[in-house]
FIVOTOR-199566 format. One record per residue: residue in three letters; x, y, z of N, C-alpha, C in turn. Coordinates in steps of 0.05 Angstrom, whole numbers, plus 32768, in hexadecimal, padded with zeros to 4 digits. Layout:
BEGIN
ALAXYZXYZXYZ/...
***
This chain:
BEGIN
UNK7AC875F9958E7ADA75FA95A47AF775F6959B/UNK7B0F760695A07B22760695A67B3975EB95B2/UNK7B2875ED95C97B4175E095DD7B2575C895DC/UNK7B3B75B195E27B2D759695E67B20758E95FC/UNK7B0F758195F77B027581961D7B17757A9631/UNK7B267568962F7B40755C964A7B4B757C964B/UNK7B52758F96367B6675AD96407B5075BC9646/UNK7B3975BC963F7B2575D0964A7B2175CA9669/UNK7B1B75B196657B1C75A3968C7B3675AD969D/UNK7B4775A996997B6375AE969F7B6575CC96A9/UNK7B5E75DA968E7B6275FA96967B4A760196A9/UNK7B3A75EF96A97B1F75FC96B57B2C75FC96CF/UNK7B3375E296D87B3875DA96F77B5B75E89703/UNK7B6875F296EE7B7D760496F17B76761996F5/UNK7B61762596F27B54764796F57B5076469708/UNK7B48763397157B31762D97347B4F7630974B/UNK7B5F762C97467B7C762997577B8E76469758/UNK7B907646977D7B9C7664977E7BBD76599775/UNK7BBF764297757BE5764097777BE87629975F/UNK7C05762B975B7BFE761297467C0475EF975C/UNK7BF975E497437BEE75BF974E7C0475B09745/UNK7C1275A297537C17758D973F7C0475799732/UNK7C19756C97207C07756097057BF67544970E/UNK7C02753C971D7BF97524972A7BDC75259736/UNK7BE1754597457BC6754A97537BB075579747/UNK7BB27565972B7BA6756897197B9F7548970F/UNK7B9D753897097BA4752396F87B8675169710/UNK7B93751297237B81750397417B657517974A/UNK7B637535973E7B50753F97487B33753F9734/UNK7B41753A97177B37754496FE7B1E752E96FF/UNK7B03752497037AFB750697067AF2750896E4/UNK7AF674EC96E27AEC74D996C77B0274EC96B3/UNK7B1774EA96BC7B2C74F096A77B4D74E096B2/UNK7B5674CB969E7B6974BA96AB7B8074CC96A5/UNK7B9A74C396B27BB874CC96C17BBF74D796A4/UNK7BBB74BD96967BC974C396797BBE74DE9660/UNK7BA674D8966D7B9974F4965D7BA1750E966C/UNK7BA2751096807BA3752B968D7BC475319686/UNK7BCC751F96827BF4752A96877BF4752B9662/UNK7BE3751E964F7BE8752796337BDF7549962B/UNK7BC1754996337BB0756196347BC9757C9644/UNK7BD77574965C7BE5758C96697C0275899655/UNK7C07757196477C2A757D963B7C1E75949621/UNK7BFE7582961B7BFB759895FF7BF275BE960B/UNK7BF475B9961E7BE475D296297BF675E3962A/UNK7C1675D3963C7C2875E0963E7C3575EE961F/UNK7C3A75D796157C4475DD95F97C2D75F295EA/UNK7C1775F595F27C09761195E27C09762D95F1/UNK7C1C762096097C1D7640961A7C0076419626/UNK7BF37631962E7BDB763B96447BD8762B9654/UNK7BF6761696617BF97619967A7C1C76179680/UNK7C22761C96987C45762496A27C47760C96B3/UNK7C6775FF96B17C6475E496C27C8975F196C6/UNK7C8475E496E07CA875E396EC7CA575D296FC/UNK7CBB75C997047CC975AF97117CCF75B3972C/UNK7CBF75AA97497CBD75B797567CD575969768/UNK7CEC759C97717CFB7591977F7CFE75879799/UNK7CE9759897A57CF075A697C67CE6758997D6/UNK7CDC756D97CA7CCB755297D27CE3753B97CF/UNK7CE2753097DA7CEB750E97D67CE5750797B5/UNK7CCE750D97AD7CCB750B978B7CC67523977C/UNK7CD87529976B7CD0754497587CB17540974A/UNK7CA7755897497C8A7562974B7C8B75729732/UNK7C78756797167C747584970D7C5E7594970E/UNK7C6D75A597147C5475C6971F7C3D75CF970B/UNK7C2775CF97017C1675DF96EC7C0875F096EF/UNK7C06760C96EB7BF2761A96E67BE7762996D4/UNK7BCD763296D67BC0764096B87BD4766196B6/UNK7BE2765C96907BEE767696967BD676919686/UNK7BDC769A96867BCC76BD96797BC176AB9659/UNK7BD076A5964B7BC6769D96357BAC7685963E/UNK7BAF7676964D7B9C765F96537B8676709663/UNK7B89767D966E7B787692967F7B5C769C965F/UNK7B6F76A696567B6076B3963B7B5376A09628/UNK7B67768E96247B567671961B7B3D76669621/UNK7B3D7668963E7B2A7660964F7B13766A9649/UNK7B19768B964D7B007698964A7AF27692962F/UNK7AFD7695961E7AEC769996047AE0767F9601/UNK7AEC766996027AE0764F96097AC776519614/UNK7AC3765596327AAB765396387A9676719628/UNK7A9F768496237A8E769C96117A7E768D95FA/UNK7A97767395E97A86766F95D27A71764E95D7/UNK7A7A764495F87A64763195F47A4F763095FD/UNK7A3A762395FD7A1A761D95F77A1C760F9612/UNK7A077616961A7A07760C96317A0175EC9634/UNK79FE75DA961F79FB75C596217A1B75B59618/UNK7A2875CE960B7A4775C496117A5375C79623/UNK7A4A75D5962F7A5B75D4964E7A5A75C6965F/UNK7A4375C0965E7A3775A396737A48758A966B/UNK7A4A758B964E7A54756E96457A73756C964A/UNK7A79758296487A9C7584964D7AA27582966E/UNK7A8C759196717A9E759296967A90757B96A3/UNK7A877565968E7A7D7552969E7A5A754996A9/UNK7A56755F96A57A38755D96BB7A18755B96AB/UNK7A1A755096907A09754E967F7A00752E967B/
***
């Protein structure tokens, strides 16, 4: 595997979203993954280009925005192509 289980989780649950999330609510939806892991897993994600974050202003508290870009899209896929189905269970949790 590629991407680490916290960015495989991440991109998984970013694919599933027609709009982008802020991080916070990514972070609160992800279960058995804490604040601190989800916001390390999304700066490394960002920084490898497979996910896009902006600074969304328009609130009482600035928001940053995330979603899966084309490279994380592609990521994604081959990810689940090369795992076993008993890795997938264990990554997304349900094993």
């Amino acid at each position: 595997m590629g991407l680490a289980k916290n960015q495989y989780r991440i991109l998984d649950f970013l694919a599933g979203q027609p709009d982008s999330v802020a991080g916070i609510d990514v972070a609160d939806r992800i279960e058995q993954m804490g604040r601190s892991s989800v916001y390390a897993a999304l700066a490394a994600l960002q920084r490898d280009g497979m996910v896009e974050a902006e600074w969304d202003h328009s609130g009482s508290h600035p928001k940053r925005m995330v979603q899966i870009s084309r490279a994380g899209r592609s990521a994604l896929v081959v990810e689940v192509e090369l795992m076993t189905p008993g890795t997938r269970a264990y990554v997304e949790g349900t094993a």
